[in-house]
C-alpha positions as CSV (number, residue, x, y, z in Angstrom):
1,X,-40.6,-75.4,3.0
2,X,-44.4,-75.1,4.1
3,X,-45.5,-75.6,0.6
4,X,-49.7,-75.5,1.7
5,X,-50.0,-72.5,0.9
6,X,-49.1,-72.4,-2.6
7,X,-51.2,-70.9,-5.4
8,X,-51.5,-71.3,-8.8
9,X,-51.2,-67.6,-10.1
10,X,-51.8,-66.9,-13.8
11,X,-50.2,-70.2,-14.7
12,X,-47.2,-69.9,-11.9
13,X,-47.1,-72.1,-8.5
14,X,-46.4,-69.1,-6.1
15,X,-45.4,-69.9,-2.5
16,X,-45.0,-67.0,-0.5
17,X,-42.7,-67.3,2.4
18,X,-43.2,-65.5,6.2
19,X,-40.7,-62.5,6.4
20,X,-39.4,-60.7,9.5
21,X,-38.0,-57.9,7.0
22,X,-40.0,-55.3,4.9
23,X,-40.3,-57.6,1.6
24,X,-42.2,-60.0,0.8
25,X,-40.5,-63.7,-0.4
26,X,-42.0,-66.4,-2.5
27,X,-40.8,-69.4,-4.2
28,X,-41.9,-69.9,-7.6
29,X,-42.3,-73.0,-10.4
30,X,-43.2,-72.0,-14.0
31,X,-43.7,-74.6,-15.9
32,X,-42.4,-75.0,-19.9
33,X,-43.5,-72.7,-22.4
34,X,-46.4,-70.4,-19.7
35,X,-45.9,-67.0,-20.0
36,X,-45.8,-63.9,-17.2
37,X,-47.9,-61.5,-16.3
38,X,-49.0,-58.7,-18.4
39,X,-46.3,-56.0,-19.2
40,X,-46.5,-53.7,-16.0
41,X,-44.4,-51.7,-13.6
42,X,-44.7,-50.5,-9.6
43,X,-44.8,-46.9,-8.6
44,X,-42.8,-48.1,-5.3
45,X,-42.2,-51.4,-5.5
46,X,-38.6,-53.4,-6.0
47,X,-38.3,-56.4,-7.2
48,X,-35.5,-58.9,-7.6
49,X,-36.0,-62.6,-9.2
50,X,-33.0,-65.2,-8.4
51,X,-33.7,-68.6,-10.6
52,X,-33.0,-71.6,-9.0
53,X,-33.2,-74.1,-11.8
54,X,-34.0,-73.8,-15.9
55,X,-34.1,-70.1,-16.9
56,X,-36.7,-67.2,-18.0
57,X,-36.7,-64.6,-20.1
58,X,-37.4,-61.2,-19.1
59,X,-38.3,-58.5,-20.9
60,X,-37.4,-55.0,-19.2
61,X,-37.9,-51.6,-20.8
62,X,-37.8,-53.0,-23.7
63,X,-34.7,-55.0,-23.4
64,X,-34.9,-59.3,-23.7
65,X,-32.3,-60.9,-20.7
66,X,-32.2,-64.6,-20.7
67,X,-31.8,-65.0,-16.9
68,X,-30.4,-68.8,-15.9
69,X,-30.0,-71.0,-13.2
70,X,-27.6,-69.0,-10.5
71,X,-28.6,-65.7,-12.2
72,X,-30.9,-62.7,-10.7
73,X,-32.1,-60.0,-12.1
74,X,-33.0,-56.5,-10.5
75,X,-36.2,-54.4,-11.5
76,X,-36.4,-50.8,-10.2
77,X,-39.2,-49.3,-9.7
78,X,-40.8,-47.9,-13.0
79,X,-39.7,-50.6,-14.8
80,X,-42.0,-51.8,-17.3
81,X,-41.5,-55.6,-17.5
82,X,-42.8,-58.9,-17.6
83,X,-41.3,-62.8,-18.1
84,X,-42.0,-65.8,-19.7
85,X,-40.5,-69.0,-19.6
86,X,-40.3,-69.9,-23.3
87,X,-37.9,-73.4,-22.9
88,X,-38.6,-76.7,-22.6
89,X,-38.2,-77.4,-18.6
90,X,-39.8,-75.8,-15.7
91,X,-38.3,-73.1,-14.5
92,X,-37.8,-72.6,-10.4
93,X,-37.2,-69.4,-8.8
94,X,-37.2,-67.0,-5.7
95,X,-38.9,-63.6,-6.1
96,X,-39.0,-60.6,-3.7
97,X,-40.6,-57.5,-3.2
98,X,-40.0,-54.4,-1.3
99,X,-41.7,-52.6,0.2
100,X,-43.6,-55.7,2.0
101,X,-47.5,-55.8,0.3
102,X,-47.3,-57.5,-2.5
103,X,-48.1,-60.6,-1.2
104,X,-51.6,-60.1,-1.1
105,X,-52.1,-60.4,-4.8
106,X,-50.8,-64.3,-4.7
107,X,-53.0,-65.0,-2.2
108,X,-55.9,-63.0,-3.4
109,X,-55.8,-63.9,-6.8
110,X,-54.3,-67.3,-6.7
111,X,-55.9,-70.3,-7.3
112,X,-55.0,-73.3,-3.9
113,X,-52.8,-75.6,-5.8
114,X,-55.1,-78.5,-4.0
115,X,-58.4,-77.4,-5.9
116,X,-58.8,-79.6,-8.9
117,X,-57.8,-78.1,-12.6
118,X,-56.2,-75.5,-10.3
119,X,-53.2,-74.6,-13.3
120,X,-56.0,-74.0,-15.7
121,X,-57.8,-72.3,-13.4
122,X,-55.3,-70.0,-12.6
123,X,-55.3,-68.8,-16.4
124,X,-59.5,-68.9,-16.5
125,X,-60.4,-65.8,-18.9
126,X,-62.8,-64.7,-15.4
127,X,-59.1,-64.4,-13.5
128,X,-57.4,-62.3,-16.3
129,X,-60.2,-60.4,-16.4
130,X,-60.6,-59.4,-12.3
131,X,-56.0,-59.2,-12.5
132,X,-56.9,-56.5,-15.2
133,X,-59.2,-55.1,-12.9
134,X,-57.7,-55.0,-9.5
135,X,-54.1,-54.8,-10.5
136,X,-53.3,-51.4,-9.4
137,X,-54.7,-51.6,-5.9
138,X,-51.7,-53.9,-5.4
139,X,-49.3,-51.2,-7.2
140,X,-48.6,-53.0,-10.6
141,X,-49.9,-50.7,-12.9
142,X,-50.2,-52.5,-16.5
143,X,-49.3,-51.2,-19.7
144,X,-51.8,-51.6,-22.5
């Protein structure tokens, strides 16, 4: 795994993964008790989460799932949803998106996991503030 690239995103370590197919693939860590991205959904985009280790909890059109280790969960396009992982142990998981794009968020709004405070940086009020501002050019449209 060419973990150099990683980013701290919102309080997740993201590392996205080179694809030959039209998704994009990252490895994720979320540590204990950090919480997802805003509620949001994609016009286009499909996304599926596998966790690895620990578990999350999703929330998806207004349903709670409790996804653990060995389990994946599906979200369609329109879905308004989000995750947090509300237990006591980090949480490791693979995410991907389809149509490939998606990407570009991690790496534009991420914070290099080799800058210094980079976790607390990822959650700096000036991030939320430009993720808030900027989501929808990458097609995540958030629900206020």
């Amino acid at each position: 795994m060419n973990s150099n690239n990683a980013k701290w995103v919102l309080g997740h370590k993201i590392t996205p993964h080179d694809s030959s197919g039209d998704f994009d693939l990252m490895f994720a860590l979320t540590p204990s008790k950090v919480k997802g991205p805003p509620p949001h959904f994609h016009n286009l985009l499909k996304e599926s989460f596998l966790i690895i280790e620990g578990e999350m909890e999703f929330y998806v059109n207004g349903k709670i799932n409790i996804i653990k280790a060995g389990e994946s969960i599906d979200i369609p396009p329109g879905a308004v949803h989000t995750f947090a992982n509300k237990s006591d142990k980090s949480c490791k998981w693979v995410n991907i998106h389809s149509p490939k794009g998606f990407r570009s968020f991690f790496e534009d709004l991420g914070v290099s996991e080799t800058e210094e405070n980079a976790i607390e940086k990822s959650i700096a009020p000036e991030i939320i503030a430009k993720v808030m501002a900027t989501a929808s050019n990458y097609d995540m449209i958030i629900k206020v």
